[in-house]
C-alpha positions in Angstrom: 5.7 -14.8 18.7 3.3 -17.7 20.0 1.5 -15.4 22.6 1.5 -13.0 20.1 -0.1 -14.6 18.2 -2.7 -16.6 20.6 -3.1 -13.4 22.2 -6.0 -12.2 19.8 -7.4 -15.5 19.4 -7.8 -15.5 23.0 -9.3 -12.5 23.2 -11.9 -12.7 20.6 -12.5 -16.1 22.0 -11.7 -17.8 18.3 -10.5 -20.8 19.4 -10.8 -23.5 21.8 -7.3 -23.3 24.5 -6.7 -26.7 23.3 -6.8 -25.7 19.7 -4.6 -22.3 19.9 -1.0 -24.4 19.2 -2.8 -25.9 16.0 -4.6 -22.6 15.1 -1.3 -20.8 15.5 1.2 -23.5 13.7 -1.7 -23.2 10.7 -1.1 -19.0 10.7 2.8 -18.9 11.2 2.6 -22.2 7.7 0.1 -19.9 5.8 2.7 -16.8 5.9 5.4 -19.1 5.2 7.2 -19.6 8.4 7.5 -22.7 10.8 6.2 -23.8 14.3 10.0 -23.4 15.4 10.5 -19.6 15.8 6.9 -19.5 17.6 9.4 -19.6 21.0 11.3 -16.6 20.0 11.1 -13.3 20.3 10.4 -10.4 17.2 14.0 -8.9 17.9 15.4 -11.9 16.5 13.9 -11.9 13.0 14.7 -10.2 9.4 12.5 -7.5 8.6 11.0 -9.2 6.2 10.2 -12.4 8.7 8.5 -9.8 10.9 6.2 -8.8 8.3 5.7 -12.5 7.8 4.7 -12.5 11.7 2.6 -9.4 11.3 0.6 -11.0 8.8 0.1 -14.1 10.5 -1.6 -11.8 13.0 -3.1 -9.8 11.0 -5.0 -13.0 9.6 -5.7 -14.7 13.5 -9.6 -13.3 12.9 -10.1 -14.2 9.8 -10.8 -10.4 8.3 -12.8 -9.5 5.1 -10.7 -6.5 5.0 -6.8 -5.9 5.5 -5.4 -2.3 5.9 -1.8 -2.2 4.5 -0.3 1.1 5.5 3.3 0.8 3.7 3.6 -3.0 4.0 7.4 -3.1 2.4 8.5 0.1 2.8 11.6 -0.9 5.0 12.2 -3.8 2.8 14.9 -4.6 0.5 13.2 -5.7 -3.3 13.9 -9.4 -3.3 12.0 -9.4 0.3 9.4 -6.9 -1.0 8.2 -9.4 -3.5 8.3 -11.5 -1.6 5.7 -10.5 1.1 3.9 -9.2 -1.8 3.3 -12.4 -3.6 2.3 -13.9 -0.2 -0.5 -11.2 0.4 -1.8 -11.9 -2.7 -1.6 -15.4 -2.6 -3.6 -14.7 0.8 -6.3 -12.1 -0.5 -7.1 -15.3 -3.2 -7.5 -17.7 -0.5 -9.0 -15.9 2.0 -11.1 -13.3 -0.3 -10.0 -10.3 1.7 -9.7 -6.9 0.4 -6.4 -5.4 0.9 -6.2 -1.6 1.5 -3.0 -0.8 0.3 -1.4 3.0 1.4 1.8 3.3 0.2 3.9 5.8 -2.0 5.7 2.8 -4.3 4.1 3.4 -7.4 5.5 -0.1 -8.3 3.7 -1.7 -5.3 0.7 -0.2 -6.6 1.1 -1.7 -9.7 1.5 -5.1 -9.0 -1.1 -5.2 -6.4 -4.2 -3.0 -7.2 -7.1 -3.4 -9.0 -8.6 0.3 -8.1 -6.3 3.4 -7.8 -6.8 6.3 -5.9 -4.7 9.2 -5.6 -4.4 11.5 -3.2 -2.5 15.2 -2.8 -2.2 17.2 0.4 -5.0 14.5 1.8 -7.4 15.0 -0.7 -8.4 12.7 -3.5 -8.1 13.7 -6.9 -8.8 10.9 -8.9 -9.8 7.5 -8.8 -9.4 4.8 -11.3 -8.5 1.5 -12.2 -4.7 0.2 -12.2 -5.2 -0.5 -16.0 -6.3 2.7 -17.0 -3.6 4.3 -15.3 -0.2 2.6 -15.5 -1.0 0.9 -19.0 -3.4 2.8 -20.6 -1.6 6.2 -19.4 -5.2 7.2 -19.1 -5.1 10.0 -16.4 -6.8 13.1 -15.9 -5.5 14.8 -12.5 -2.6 16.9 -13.1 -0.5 15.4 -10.2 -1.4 11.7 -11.5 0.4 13.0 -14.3 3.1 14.2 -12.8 3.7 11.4 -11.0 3.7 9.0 -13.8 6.1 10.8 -16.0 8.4 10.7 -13.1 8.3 7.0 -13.0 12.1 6.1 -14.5 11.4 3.1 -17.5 13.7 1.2 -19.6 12.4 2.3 -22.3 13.4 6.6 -21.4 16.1 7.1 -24.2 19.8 7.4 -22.8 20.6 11.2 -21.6 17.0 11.7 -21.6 15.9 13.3 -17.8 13.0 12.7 -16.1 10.3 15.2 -15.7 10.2 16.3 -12.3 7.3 17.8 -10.5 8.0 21.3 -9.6 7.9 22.9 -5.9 7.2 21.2 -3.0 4.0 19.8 -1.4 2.8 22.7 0.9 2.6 23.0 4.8 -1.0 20.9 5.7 -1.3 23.4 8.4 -1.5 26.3 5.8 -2.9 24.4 2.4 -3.5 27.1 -0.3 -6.6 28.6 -1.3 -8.7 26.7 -4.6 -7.1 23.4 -5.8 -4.5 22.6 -3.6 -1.9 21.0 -6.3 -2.4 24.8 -7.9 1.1 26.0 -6.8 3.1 22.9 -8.7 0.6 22.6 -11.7 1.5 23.9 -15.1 -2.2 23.8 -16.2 -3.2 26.8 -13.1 -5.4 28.8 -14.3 -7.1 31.8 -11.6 -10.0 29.6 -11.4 -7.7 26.9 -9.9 -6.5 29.2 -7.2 -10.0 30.2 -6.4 -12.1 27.5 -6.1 -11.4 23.8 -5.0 -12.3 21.0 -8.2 -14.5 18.9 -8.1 -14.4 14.9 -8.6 -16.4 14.2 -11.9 -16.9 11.0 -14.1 -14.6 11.2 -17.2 
């Protein structure tokens, strides 16, 4: 974990050699871990410990901006929060910008400020994390869909989810128009025909 660690430091000359134990004990302490498992090797750690590791390297060069493609994904919940408290706790400290990908519509929840959703690679809308999950202010169909498939405490007992309908097509083949067309239950012809366009609403 050490040289994994020093490794970058050493590279981007960021350090001093006489400062790399000090600069790495300061990393592993800032994600939460100890000087005593810089000797060991990945293998030996939780999952959630080796995110811990990954974001102690991730920080080594001191980044304005942190690309988080499905941080906790392999995580159990309690570990989830976990690593998602500490990234935030980090983006306050450091004043990074986290880049979060992920499909957890939860994750997105607690740690967004701007949402943007894709389908089949393409963005369909953009908004903030407000407007969106509180508000239920949405305007893309598949937004939609997404958020009504969201299960809540609230959904009255025997009451089902809403699915969304089909499945998400072959990117090799994507259909003609709006490529969401196929599942939506607003398609209209003009929707098969001719790809939307992003507009201010």
């Amino acid at each position: 974990v050490y040289d994994t660690i020093a490794e970058m430091l050493k590279v981007h000359k960021m350090v001093p050699d006489s400062e790399l134990p000090a600069r790495v004990e300061q990393l592993l302490t800032m994600s939460g871990l100890s000087m005593d498992i810089a000797d060991r090797f990945p293998g030996e750690f939780s999952g959630g410990q080796r995110q811990r590791i990954g974001i102690a390297r991730a920080l080594a060069l001191k980044p304005a901006f942190i690309l988080a493609d499905e941080p906790v994904s392999a995580l159990d919940v309690t570990i989830q929060a976990q690593i998602l408290n500490l990234m935030n706790e980090m983006k306050e400290k450091l004043g990074a910008s986290i880049l979060f990908i992920t499909h957890d519509l939860g994750v997105i929840n607690e740690m967004a400020d701007e949402v943007a959703v894709m389908y089949c690679g393409q963005l369909v809308e953009r908004a903030s994390v407000r407007e969106i999950f509180s508000a239920g202010k949405f305007s893309h169909p598949y937004t939609e869909g997404l958020m009504t498939s969201i299960p809540r405490l609230d959904t009255p007992k025997g009451e089902k989810l809403e699915p969304i309908p089909g499945t998400v097509p072959n990117p090799l083949y994507v259909p003609e128009g709006c490529r969401f067309a196929p599942r939506c239950k607003y398609c209209t012809k003009k929707c098969q025909e001719s790809e939307p366009e992003l507009h201010q609403v």
